[in-house]
N, C-alpha and C positions, 0 to 999 in steps of 0.2 A: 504494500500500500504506500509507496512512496509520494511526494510530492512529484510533481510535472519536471518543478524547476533542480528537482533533488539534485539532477546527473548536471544540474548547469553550474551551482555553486561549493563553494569550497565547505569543509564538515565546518570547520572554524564558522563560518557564518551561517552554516544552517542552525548551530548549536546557539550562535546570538538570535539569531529568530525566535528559536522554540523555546527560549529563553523571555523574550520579550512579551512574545503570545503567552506562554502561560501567565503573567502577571499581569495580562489586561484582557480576560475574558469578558468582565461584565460582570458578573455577580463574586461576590469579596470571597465566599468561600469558598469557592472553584480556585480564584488565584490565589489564594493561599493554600487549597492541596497542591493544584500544580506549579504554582513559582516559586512554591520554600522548596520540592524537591528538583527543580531546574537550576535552582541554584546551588544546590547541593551537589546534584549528580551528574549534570547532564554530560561535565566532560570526560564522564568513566562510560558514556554510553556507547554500543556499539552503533553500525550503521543500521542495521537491521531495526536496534532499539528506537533508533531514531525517525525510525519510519514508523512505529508503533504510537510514537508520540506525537507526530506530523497527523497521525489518522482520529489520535486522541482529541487533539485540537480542532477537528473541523463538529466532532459532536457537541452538541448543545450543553452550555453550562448545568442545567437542572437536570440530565440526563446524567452526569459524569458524577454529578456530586450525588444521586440517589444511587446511583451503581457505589459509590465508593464505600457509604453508609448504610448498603446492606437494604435499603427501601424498595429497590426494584433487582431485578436479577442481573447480570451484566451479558451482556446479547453474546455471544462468542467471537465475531468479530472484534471486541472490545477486550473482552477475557484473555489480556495475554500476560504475558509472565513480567511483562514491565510493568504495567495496571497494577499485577499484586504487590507488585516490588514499593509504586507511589503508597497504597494503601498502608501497606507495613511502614513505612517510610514515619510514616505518621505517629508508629508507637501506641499504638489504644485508644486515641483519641475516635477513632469508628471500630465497633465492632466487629467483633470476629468473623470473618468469611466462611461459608462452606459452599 
């Protein structure tokens, strides 16, 4: 699921993008699951990761943040191993996934 532009730009500034998008989704609690761990992680990410979070970012805030807190189920397209990694990320602050 990469972006269009993924193969045009350098990792270095896709990682400031997905950097910048997580921290200005629109609703406060979307950018703070996703911009405290973009800012934490994004430069240990792989590319693969990075297209994980490029696909994360095009779903709606209210969708992202009910997947994360366990309110709605997470669609599998969504459901990847990076997802669990932000959730964990968070430390208990949402509860437990099954």
């Amino acid at each position: 699921m990469a972006a269009p532009e993924a193969e045009t730009i350098s990792v270095d500034a896709r990682r400031r993008r997905i950097k910048f998008r997580a921290w200005h989704r629109g609703m406060l609690e979307t950018d703070l699951l996703l911009g405290r761990f973009a800012d934490a992680e994004v430069e240990k990410l792989s590319l693969s990761e990075l297209d994980d979070f490029d696909a994360l970012l095009e779903a709606l805030d209210r969708d992202v943040f009910a997947w994360a807190t366990g309110e709605t189920p997470t669609p599998v397209e969504f459901d990847t191993p990076l997802f669990r990694r932000i959730v964990a990320f968070h430390g208990g602050f949402f509860p437990a996934r099954t």
